[in-house]
N, C-alpha and C positions, 0 to 999 in steps of 0.2 A: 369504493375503489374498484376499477375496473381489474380483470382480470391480466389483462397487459400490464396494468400497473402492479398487481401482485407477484408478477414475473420476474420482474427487477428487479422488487426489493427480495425474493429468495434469492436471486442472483446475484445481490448484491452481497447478500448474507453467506455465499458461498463462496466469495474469496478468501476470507483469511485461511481456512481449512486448504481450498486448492494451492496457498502460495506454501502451507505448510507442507504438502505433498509435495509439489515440487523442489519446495528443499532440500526435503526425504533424497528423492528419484537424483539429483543432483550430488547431495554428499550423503550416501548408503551409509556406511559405517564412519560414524564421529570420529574424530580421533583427536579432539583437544580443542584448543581457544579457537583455531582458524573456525571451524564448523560453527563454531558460538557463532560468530560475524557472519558467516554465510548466513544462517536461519534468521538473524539478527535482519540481515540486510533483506532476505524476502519478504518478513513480514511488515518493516518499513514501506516498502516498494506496496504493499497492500493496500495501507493507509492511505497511501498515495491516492492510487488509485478510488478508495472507498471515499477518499473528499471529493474526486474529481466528479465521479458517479450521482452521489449526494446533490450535489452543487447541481448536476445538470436536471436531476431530476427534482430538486424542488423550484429550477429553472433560475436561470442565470439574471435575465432582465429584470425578477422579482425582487433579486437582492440589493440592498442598499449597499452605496460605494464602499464608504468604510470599513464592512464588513468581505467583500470581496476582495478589495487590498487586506484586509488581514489574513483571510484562505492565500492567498499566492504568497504571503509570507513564509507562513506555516508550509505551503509545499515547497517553498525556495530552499526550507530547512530541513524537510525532509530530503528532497534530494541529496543534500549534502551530507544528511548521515547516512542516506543508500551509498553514495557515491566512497564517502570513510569507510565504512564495514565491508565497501569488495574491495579496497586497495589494502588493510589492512587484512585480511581472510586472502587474498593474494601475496601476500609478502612473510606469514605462517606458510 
């Protein structure tokens, strides 16, 4: 593995930690369920992102169809529980 490709995967390995900080930085001091949902909803949005990353780096054209239709599933679903945990951490 090249060293560009070693880059990635720390960098890749270094979202869920930075979506946690940004939580942090976002709601300081918890104060009950909504905060649950918020932290809830960045680390979703991680996922997200960690398949999208994934995907691209083990390269997209490599993948078989059926297997790509089921990732765009999975992030269809993801989205929508990002999408639930800030209407819901919004409405707390």
């Amino acid at each position: 593995m090249t060293a560009r490709g070693r880059l990635r995967w720390i960098a890749l390995a270094a979202l869920p930690p930075a979506a946690a900080i940004l939580t942090v930085v976002l709601a300081p001091s918890p104060h009950g369920h909504w905060s649950e949902h918020l932290s809830t909803a960045g680390l979703k949005a991680t996922q997200l992102v960690v398949l999208f990353c994934v995907a691209l780096l083990v390269g997209l054209r490599r993948l078989p169809v059926a297997l790509l239709v089921g990732l765009g599933i999975v992030a269809v679903g993801i989205v929508a529980q990002v999408h639930g945990d800030v209407q819901v951490a919004q409405s707390l």
